[in-house]
C-alpha positions as CSV (number, residue, x, y, z in Angstrom):
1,X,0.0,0.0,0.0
2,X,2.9,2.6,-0.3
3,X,2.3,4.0,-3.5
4,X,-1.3,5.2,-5.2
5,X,-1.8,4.1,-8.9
6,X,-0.2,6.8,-11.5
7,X,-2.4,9.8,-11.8
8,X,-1.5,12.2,-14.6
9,X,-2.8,15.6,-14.9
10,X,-2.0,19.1,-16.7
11,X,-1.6,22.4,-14.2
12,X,-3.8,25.5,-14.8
13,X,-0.4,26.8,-16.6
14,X,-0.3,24.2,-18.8
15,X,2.5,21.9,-17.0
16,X,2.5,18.6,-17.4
17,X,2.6,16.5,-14.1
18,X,2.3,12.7,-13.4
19,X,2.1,11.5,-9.5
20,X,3.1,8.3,-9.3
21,X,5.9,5.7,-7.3
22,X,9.8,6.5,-7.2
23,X,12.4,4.3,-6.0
24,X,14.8,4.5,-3.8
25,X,17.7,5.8,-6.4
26,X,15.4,9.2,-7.1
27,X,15.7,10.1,-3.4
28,X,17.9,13.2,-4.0
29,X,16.3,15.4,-5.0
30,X,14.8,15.9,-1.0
31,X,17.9,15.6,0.4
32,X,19.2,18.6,-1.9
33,X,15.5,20.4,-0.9
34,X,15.5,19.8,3.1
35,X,19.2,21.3,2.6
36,X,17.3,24.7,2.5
37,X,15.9,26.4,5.8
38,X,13.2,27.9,3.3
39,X,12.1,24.3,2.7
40,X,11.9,23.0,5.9
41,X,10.8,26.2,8.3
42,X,7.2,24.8,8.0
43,X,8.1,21.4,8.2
44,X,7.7,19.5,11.6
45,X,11.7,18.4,11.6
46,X,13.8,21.2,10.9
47,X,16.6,19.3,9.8
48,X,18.8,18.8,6.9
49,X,18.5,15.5,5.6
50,X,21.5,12.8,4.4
51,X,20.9,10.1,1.5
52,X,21.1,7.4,4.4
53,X,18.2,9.3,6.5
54,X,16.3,9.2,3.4
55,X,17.4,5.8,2.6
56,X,15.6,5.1,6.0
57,X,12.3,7.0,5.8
58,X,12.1,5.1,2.5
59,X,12.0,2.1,3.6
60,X,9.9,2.6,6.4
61,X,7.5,4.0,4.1
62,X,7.0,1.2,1.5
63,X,6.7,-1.2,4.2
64,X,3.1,1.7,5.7
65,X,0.0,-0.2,5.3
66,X,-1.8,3.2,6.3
67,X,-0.5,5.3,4.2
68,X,-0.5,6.2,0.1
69,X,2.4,8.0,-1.4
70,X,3.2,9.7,-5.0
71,X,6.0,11.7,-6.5
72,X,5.5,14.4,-8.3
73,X,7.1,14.3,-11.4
74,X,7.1,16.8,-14.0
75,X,7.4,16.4,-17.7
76,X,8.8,18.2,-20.0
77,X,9.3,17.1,-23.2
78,X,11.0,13.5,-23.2
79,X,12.6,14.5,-19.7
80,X,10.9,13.3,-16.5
81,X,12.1,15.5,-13.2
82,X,11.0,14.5,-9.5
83,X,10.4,17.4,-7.4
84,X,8.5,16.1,-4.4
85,X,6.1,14.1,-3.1
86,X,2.2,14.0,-2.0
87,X,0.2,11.4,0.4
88,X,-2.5,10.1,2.3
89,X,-1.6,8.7,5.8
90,X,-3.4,7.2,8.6
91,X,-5.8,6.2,6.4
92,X,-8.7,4.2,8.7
93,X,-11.5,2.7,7.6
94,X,-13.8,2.1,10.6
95,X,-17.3,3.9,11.2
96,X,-16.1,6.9,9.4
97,X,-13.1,6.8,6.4
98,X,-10.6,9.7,6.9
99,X,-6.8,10.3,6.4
100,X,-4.1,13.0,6.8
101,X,-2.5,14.9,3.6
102,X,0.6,16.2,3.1
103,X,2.4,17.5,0.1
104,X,5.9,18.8,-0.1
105,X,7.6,20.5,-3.6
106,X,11.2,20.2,-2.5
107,X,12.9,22.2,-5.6
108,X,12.3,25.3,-5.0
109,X,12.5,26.5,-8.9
110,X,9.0,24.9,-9.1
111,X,7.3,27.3,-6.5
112,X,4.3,29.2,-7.3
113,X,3.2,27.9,-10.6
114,X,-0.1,25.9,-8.9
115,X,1.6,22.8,-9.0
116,X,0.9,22.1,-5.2
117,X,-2.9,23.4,-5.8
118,X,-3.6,20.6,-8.6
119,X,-2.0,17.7,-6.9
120,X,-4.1,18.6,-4.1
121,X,-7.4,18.7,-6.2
122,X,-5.9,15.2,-8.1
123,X,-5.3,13.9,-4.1
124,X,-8.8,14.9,-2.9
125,X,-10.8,13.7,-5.8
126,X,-8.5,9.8,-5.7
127,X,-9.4,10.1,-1.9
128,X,-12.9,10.4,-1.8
129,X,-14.0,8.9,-5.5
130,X,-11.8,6.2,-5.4
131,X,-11.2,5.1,-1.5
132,X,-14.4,6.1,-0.3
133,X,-13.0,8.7,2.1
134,X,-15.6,11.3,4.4
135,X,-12.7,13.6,5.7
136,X,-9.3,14.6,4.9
137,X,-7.1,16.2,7.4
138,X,-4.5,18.6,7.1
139,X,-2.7,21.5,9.3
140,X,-0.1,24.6,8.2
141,X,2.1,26.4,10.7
142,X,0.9,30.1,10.3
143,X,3.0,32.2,8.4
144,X,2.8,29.5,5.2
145,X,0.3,31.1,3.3
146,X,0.6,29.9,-0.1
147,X,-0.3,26.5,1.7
148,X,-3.1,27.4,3.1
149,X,-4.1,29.3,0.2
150,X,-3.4,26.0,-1.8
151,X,-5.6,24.0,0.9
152,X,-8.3,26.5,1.0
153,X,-8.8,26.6,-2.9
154,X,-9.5,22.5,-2.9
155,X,-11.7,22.5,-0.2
156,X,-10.1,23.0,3.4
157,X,-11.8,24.6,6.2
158,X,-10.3,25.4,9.6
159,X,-11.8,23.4,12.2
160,X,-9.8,24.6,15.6
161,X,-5.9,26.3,15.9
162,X,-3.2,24.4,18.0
163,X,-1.3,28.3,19.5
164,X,2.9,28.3,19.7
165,X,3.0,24.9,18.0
166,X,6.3,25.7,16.3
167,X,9.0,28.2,16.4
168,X,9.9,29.7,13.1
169,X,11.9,32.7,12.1
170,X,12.3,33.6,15.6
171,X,9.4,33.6,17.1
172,X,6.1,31.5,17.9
173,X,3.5,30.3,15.2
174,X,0.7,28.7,15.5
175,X,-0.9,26.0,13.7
176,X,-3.7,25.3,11.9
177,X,-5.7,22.1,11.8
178,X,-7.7,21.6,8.7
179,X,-10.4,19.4,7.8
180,X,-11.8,18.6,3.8
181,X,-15.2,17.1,4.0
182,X,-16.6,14.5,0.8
183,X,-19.4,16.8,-1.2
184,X,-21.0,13.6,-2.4
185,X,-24.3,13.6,-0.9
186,X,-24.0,10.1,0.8
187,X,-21.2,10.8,2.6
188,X,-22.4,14.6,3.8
189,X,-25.4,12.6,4.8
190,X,-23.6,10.1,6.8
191,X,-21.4,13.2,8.4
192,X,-23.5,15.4,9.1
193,X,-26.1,13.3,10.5
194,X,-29.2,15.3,12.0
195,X,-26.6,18.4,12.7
196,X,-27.2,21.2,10.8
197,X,-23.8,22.3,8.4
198,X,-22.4,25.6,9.4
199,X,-22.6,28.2,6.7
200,X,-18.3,27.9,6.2
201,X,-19.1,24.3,5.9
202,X,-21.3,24.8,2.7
203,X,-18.7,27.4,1.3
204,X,-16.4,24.7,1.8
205,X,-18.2,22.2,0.0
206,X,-18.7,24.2,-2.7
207,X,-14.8,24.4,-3.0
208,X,-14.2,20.8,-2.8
209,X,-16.8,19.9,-5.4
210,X,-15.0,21.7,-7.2
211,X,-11.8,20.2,-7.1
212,X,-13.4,16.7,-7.7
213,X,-15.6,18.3,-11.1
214,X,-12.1,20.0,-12.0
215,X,-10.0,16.5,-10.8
216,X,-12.4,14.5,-13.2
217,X,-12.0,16.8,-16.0
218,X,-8.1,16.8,-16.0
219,X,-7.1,14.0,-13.9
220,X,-6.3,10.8,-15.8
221,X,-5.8,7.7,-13.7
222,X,-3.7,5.0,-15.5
C-alpha cells in the first residue's frame, strides 16, 4: 500500500505533471530540498537531511499499510524531473473513512506555478471517489500562506488552531488544523447526521466539489 496508482494531470499553466511511485535511487532530489531552511521552516523536523536518512524514511514507508504515497514528477518534453512528493496517511476505515495529507515540492525553482494546488485537487478527488474517504485532514504552521491558500482553494476549512506549536523565524507560530469534508451527498449525509452544516461548511463544500468536477476533468488515472 505505499504508492497510489499513476495519476497524470496538466496544471492550470499548462504543466505537465504525473504522480506516481519513485524508488529509492530518485531520493535526492529531497535531500538537496530539506538542505534549505526555506524548505523545511514549515516542516515539523527542521533538519537537513542525508541520502542514508532518506534511505531510511524510505523504507519505512513502503513497508506503511496506512499510508499512500506519489512523487511528483514533472514532464517536459522527453525529460521526466522529481520534485517532491504527495500522500495520504493514517488512512482508517472504521465507522467513518478519513486520512491525513501532506504535500511537499522540494525544488524550490518549481514554487508558485499551482503545482501544489492541482495535486491537491488530483489527491482529494482519488481520496474520496476512489477510496471512499468522508474527511481529509491537514494542518499549516501560520505564516505559510501559499499552503493554506493552496488547501483553502481544494476545499479545506479550519476546524480549531493548536497556538505556539512551532517556532519559526524567531518567534512562535501557530498551527492550523484543517479538515476537507466528501461533497457527495452520501457521505455529507452520513457526516453530518441530524446536525445542521455551518454556513463555512457549505462554502467549503462548494470548493471541494470543485476540485473533484475540476480533478475529473483533468485527472487521468492510469
Amino acid at each position: 500500500m505505499a504508492f497510489g496508482p499513476m495519476m497524470k494531470l496538466t496544471t492550470d499553466k499548462g504543466l505537465s505533471v504525473e504522480l506516481a511511485s519513485f524508488a529509492r535511487d530518485n531520493l535526492a532530489v529531497f535531500v538537496e530540498g530539506f538542505a534549505l531552511g526555506t524548505v523545511t521552516q514549515y516542516l515539523s523536523a527542521h533538519r537537513a537531511q542525508t541520502i542514508e536518512t532518506e534511505q531510511a524514511w524510505y523504507d519505512e514507508m513502503i513497508k506503511n499499510k496506512t499510508s499512500l504515497n506519489w512523487g511528483i514528477w514533472v514532464m517536459d518534453g522527453d525529460k521526466r524531473q522529481l520534485i517532491g512528493n504527495t500522500a495520504l496517511t493514517e488512512i482508517t476505515k472504521d465507522h467513518v473513512h478519513y486520512a491525513t495529507s501532506g504535500i511537499v515540492i522540494a525544488d524550490k525553482k518549481y514554487w508558485g506555478q499551482g503545482i501544489a494546488s492541482a495535486c491537491h485537487r488530483a489527491r482529494t478527488w482519488y481520496a474520496f471517489e476512489n477510496l471512499g474517504l468522508h474527511r481529509i485532514k491537514s494542518a499549516v504552521i501560520h505564516g505559510n500562506a501559499a499552503s493554506w491558500r493552496a488547501l483553502e482553494k481544494c476545499g479545506y476549512e479550519l476546524v480549531y488552531t493548536e497556538r505556539n506549536e512551532e517556532f519559526v523565524n524567531g518567534k512562535l507560530r501557530h498551527m492550523d488544523c484543517l479538515e476537507c469534508l466528501n461533497p457527495a451527498d452520501w457521505a455529507w449525509r452520513q457526516w453530518w447526521g441530524d446536525d445542521r452544516p455551518p454556513r463555512k461548511s457549505l462554502e467549503a463544500r462548494k470548493r471541494a466539489q470543485a476540485a473533484v468536477d475540476w480533478a475529473r476533468q483533468n485527472v487521468t488515472l492510469e
